[in-house]
C-alpha positions in Angstrom: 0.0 0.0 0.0 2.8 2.2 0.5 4.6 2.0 -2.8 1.2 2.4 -4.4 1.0 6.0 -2.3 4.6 7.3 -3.5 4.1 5.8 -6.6 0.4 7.8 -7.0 2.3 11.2 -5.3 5.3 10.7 -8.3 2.9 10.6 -10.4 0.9 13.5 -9.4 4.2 15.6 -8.7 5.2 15.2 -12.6 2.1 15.3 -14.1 1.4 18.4 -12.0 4.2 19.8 -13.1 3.2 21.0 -16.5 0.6 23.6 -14.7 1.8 27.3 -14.0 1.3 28.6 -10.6 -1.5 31.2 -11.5 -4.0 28.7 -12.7 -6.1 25.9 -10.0 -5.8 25.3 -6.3 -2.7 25.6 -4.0 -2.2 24.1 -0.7 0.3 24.2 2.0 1.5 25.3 5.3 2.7 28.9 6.7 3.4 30.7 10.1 -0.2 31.2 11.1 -1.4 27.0 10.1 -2.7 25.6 6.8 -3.0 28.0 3.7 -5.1 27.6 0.4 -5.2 29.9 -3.0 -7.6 29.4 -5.5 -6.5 31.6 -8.8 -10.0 32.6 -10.4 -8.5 34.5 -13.3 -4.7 35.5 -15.0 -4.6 37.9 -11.8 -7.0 37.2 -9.1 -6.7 35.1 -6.4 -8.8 34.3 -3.4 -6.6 32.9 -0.2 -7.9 31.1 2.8 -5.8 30.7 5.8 -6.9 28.5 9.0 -4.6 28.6 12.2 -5.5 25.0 13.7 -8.9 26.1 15.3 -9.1 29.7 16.7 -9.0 31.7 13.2 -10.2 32.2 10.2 -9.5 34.7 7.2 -10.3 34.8 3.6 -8.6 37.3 1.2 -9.5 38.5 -2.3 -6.3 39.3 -3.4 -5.0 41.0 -7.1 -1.5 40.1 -8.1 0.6 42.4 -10.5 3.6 40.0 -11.8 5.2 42.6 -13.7 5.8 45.0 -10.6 8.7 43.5 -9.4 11.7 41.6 -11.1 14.0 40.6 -8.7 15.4 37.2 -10.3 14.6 35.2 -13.8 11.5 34.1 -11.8 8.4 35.3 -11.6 8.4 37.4 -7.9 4.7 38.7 -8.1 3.2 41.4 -5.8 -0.6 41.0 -4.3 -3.0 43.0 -2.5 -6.9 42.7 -1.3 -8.8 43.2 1.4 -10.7 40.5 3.1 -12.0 39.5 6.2 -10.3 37.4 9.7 -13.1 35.1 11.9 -11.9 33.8 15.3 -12.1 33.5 19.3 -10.3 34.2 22.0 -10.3 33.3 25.6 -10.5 36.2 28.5 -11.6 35.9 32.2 -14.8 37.7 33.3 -15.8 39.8 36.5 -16.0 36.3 38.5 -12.9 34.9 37.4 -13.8 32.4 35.4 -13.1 32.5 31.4 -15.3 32.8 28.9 -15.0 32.7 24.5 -15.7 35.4 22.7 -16.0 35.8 19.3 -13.9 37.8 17.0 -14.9 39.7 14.0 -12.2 41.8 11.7 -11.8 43.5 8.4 -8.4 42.8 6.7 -6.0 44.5 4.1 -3.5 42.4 2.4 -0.6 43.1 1.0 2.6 40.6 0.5 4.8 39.1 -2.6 5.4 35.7 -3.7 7.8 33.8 -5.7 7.1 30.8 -8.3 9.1 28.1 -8.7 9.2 28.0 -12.6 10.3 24.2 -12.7 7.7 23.3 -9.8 4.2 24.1 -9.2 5.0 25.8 -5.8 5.2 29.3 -4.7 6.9 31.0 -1.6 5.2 33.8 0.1 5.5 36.6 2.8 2.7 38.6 3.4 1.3 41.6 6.0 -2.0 41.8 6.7 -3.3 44.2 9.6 -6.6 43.8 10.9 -9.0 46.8 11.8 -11.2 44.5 14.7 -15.2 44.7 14.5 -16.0 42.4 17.4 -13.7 41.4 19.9 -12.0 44.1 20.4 -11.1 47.4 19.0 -8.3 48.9 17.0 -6.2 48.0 14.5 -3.8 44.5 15.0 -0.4 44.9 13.2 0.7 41.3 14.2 -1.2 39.7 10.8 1.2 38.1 8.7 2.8 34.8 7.5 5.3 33.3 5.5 4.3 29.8 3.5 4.3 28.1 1.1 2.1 26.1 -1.5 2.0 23.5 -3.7 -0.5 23.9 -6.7 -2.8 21.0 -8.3 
């Protein structure tokens, strides 16, 4: 069963292969848990990112390829604006804690680089939070750096 699995995943990874990174879904890991992009056009994106349980967010994000060229691959910059669901833990009056919910209205703004022999990109992204519910104020501490491998 085990040689069937790496053979399937060798055959994915070549076949794969042949797709550019701004075209179907991308999975992977960053700092803040598991990521996902969906590309729904040559330069929109729309990015999912869930921390293991406590948060939420979803991005729509615009990517300009040609504003950067830093090396012979493609080093894209994106922006959007999107939105962060969550909870957090706090004690109350009587010393006990309680959940809350938390509500907040993202802006986006990071740069990625694509792999031109793989279907992968690495990313670093900001992406402060002006808080609805929950709190109040802005939270500067949104960001991540991942990466993703696309199907």
């Amino acid at each position: 069963m085990r040689r069937r699995l790496i053979l399937l995943f060798s055959v994915l990874l070549i076949t794969v292969g042949a797709f550019g990174q701004n075209s179907g879904l991308g999975i992977g890991l960053s700092t803040d848990g598991l990521t996902a992009k969906y590309w729904m056009g040559g330069s929109n994106a729309v990015a999912v990112t869930w921390n293991f349980g406590t948060a939420l967010a979803a991005d729509y994000l615009f990517n300009k390829a040609d504003m950067l060229n830093l090396t012979d691959e493609t080093t894209p910059v994106y922006y959007g604006a999107g939105i962060s669901l969550g909870t957090h833990t706090e004690p109350n009056d009587d010393g006990n804690k309680t959940t809350k919910f938390d509500l907040g209205i993202r802006g986006v703004i990071g740069i990625g680089y694509y792999l031109s022999s793989y279907p992968v990109d690495i990313y670093i992204e900001s992406a402060p939070t002006l808080k609805i519910l929950g709190g109040t104020g802005f939270d500067f501490y949104g960001g991540s750096l991942g990466i993703r491998y696309f199907f």
